[in-house]
C-alpha positions as CSV (number, residue, x, y, z in Angstrom):
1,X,-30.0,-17.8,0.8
2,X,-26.8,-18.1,1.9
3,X,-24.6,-15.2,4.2
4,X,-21.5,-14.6,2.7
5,X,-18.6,-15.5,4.6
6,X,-17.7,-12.4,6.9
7,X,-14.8,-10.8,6.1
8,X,-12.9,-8.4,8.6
9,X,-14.5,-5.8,10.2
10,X,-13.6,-3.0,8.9
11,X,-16.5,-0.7,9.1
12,X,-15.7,2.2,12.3
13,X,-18.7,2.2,14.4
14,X,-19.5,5.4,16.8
15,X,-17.5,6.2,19.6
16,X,-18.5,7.0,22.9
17,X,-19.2,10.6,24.1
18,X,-17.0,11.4,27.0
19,X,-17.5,14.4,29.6
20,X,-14.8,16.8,29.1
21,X,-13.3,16.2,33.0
22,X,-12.4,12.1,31.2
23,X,-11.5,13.3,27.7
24,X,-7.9,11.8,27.0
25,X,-5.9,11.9,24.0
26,X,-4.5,9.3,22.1
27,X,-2.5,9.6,18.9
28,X,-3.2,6.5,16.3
29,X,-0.9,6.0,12.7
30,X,1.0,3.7,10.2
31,X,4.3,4.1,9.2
32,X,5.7,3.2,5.8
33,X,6.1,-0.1,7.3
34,X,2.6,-1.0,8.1
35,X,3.2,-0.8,11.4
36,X,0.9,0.8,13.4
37,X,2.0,3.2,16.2
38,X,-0.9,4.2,19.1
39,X,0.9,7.0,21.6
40,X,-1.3,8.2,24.7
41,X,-0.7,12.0,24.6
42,X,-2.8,12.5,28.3
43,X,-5.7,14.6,28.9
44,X,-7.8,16.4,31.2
45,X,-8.8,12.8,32.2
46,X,-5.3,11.7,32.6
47,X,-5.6,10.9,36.2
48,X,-9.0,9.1,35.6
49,X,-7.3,6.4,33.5
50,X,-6.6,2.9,34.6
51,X,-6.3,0.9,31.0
52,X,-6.1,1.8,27.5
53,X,-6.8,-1.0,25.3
54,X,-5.9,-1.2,21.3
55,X,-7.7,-3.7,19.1
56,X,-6.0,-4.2,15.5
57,X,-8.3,-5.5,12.9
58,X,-6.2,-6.3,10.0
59,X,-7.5,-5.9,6.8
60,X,-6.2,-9.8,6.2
61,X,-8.5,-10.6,9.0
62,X,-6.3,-10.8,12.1
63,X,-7.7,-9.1,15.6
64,X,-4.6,-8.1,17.7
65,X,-5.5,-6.2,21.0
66,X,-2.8,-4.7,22.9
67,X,-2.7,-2.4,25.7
68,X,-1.3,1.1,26.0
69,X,0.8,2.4,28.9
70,X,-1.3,5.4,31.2
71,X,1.7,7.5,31.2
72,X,1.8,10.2,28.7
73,X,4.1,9.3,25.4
74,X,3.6,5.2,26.3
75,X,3.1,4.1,23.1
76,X,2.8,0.6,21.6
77,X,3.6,-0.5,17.9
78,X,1.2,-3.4,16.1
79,X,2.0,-5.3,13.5
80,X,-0.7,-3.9,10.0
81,X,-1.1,-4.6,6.9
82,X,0.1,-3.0,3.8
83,X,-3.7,-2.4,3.8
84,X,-6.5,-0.5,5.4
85,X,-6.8,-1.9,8.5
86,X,-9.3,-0.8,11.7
87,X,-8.0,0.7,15.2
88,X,-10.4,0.5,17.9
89,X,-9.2,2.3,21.7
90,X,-10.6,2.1,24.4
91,X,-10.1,3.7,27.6
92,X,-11.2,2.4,31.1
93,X,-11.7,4.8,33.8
94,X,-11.2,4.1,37.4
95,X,-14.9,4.8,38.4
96,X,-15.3,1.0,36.3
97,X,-16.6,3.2,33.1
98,X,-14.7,2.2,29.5
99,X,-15.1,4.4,26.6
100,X,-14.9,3.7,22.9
101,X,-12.6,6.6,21.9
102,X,-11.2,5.8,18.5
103,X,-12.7,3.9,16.1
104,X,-10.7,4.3,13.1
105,X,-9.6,2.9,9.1
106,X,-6.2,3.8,9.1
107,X,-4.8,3.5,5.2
108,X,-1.0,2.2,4.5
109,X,0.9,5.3,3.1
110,X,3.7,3.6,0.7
111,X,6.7,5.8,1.1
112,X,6.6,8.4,-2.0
């Protein structure tokens, strides 16, 4: 038999467990637009940080990766869907470790 053609992946997978001295925040939602907005809000591990990456994985298939400032309020705005689309961060440490911290369906809110 046959696979079926793979659609996007849209099925959130675990994050990683980080120790609480790395734990940083980071903020991750869709405007009315579809545009989605990822803002680092900092952390105990704020001064651990050297990279934040964002991957977008549109719900019409599209991957868009990004990367977040390490300052806190850098934010970074990608282009959704008017869809559920998939938000993946990741945050990589200046000891060489990256973290999966956000794995994520994030739904389009029409304005009401």
């Amino acid at each position: 038999p046959s696979a079926a053609p793979a659609g996007p992946d849209l099925e959130p997978s675990p994050t990683d467990s980080v120790i609480e001295s790395n734990k940083v925040n980071v903020n991750v939602e869709k405007d009315h637009l579809g545009n989605i907005i990822v803002t680092f809000q900092g952390g105990s591990g704020l001064a651990q940080v050297n990279k934040i990456d964002v991957t977008l994985n549109r719900a019409d298939g599209q991957v868009k990766t990004t990367e977040v400032g390490t300052k806190v309020d850098d934010s970074v705005t990608l282009e959704g869907t008017r869809n559920t689309d998939r938000v993946m961060v990741y945050v990589s440490m200046k000891n060489g470790q990256k973290y999966k911290i956000i794995d994520t369906l994030v739904p389009f809110k029409a304005r009401p």
